[in-house]
DRENLUMFI-681156 format. One record per residue (C-alpha): x, y, z; residue number from 1. Coordinates in steps of 0.001 Angstrom, whole numbers, plus 500000, padded with zeros to 6 digits. Layout:
BEGIN
+--------+--------+--------+-----+
|     c1 |     c2 |     c3 | seq |
+--------+--------+--------+-----+
|      X |      Y |      Z | NUM |
...
+--------+--------+--------+-----+
END
This chain:
BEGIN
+--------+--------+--------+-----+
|     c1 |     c2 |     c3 | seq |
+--------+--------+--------+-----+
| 500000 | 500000 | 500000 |   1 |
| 501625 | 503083 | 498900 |   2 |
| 500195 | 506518 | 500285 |   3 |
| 500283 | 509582 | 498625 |   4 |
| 500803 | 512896 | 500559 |   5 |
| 501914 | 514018 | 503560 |   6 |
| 500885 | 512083 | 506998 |   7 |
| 499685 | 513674 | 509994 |   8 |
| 502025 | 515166 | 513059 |   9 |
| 505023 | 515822 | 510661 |  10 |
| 505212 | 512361 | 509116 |  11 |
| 506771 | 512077 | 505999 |  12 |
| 504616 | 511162 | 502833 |  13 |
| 504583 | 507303 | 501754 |  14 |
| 503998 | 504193 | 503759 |  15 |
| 502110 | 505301 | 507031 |  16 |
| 503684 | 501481 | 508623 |  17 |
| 506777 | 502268 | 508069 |  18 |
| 506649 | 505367 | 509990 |  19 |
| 508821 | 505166 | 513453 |  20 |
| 506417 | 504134 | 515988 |  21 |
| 506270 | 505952 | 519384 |  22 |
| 507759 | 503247 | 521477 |  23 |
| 506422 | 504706 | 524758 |  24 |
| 505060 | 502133 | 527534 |  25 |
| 501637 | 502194 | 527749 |  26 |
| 499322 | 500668 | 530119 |  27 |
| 499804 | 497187 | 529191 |  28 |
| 503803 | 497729 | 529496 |  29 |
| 504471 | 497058 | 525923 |  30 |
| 505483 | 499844 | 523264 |  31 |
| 503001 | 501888 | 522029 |  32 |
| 503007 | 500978 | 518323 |  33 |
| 501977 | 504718 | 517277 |  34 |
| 503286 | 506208 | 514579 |  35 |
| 505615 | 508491 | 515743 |  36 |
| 505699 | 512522 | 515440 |  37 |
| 509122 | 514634 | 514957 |  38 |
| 509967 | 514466 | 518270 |  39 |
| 509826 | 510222 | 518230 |  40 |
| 506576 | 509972 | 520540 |  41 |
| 503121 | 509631 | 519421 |  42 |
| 500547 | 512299 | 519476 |  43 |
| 499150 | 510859 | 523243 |  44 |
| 502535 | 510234 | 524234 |  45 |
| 504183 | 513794 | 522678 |  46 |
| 506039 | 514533 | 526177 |  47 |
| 505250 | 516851 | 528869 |  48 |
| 505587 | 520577 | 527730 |  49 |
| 508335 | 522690 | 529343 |  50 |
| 506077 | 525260 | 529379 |  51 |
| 505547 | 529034 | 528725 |  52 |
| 508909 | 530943 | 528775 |  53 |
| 507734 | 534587 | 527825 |  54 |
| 505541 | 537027 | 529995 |  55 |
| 502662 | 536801 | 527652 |  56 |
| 502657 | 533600 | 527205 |  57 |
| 502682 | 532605 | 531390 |  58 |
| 499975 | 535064 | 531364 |  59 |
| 497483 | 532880 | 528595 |  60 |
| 497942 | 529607 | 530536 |  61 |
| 496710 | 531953 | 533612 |  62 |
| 493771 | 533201 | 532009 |  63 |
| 493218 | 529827 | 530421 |  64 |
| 493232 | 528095 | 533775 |  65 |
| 491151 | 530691 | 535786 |  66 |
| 487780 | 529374 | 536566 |  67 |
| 485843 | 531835 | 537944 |  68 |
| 488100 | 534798 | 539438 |  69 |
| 486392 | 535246 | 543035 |  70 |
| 489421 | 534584 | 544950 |  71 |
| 491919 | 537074 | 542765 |  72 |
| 493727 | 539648 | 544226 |  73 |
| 492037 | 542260 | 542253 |  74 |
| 488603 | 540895 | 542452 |  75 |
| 488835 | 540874 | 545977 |  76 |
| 489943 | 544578 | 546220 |  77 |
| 487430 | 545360 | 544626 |  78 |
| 484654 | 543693 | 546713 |  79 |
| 486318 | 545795 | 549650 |  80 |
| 486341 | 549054 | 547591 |  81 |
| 482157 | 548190 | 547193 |  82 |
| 481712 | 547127 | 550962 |  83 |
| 483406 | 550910 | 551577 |  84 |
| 481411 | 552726 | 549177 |  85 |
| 478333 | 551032 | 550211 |  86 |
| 479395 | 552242 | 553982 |  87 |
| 479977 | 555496 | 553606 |  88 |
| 476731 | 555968 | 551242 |  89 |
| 474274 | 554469 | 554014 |  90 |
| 476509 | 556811 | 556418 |  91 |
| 475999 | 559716 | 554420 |  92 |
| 472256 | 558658 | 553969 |  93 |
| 472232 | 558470 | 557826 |  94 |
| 472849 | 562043 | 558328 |  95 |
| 470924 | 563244 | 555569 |  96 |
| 467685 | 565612 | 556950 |  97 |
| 464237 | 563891 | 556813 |  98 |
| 461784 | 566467 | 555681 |  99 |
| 464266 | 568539 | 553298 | 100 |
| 461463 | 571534 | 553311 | 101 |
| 460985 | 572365 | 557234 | 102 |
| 461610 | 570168 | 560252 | 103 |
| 464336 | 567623 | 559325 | 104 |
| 462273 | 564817 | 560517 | 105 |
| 462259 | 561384 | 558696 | 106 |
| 459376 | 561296 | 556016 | 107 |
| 457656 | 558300 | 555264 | 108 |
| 456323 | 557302 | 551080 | 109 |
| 453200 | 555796 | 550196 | 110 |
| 451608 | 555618 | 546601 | 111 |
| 448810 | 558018 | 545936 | 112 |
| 447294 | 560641 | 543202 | 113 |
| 448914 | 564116 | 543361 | 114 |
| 447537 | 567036 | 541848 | 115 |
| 450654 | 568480 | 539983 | 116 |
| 449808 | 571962 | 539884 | 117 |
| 453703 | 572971 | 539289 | 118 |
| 453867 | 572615 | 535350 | 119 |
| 451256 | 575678 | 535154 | 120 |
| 448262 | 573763 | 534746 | 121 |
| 445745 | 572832 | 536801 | 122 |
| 444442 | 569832 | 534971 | 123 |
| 447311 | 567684 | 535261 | 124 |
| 447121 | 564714 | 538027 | 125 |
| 450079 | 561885 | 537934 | 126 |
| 448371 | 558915 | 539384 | 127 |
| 450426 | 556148 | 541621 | 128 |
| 453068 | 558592 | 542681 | 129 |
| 455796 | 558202 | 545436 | 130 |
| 454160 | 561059 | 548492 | 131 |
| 456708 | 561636 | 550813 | 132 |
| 454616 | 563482 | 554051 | 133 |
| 456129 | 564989 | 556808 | 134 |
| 454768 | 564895 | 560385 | 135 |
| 455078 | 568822 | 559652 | 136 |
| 452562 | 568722 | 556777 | 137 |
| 455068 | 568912 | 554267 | 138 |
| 454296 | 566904 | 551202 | 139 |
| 456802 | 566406 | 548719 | 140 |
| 456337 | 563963 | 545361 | 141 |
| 459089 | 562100 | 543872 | 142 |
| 458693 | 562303 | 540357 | 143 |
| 460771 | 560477 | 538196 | 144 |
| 461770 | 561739 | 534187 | 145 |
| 460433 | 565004 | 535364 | 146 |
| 462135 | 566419 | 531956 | 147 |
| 460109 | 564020 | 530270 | 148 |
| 456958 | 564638 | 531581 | 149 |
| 457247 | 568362 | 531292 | 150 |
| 458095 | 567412 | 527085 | 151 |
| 454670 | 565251 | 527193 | 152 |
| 452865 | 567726 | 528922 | 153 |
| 454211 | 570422 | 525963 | 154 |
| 453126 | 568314 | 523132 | 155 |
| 449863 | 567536 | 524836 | 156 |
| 447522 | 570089 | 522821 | 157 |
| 444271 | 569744 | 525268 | 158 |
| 445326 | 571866 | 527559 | 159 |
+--------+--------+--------+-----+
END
């Protein structure tokens, strides 16, 4: 049987059985009978590697081994950098006044219809809005996309 062009794993061209085999001992303990790449071992036999000599490539086998990243040294900082940020907001949110209009007492929110007679008109009520009353009689809404509204409000020709 003559073959015609070139083998697999550096092979040369012609015969594949009378390529070198890879000789290596396999499970058995006889030779493996493997035909043989450049380096005289068998593509499962091919030799441990002596691994990654430059910078870059030390840092591939890293990323290529990494599972998840939870424990690195930089993922960790910056789950402490967070925790602190998250600290020092609730800290600052501490200190913050309640009712920002009068008394500085803490408000309390609940969802109701407010008559929002700010824009100009009188004819505009948001429904389900965020009322933030004060024990002072403060009321103050919390109205999101106020930008936008005031645009819908604009275009809205009815009033």
């Amino acid at each position: 049987m003559s073959g015609k062009g070139w083998l697999k794993n550096g092979n040369p061209p012609g015969d594949f059985r009378k390529a070198p085999r890879c000789g290596a001992k396999n499970r058995r303990g006889l030779a493996c009978q493997q035909p043989g790449m450049t380096n005289g071992r068998c593509r499962l036999h091919g030799g441990k590697s002596t691994g990654a000599r430059t910078p870059e490539g030390r840092q591939r086998i890293a990323q290529a081994n990494l599972k998840h990243g939870y424990y690195a040294k930089a993922a960790r900082q910056e789950r402490r950098d967070f925790r602190a940020l998250v600290k020092r907001l609730r800290q600052q949110v501490r200190e913050l006044p309640g009712c920002l209009l009068r008394c500085g007492r803490p408000t309390r929110g609940k969802r109701q219809s407010y008559q929002y007679e700010e824009c100009g008109l009188n004819s505009v009520t948001l429904l389900n809005l965020l009322m933030f009353d004060c024990e002072c009689g403060s009321r103050v809404p919390e109205i999101p996309a106020i930008g936008e509204l005031h645009g819908l409000i604009a275009l809205d020709s009815s009033y």
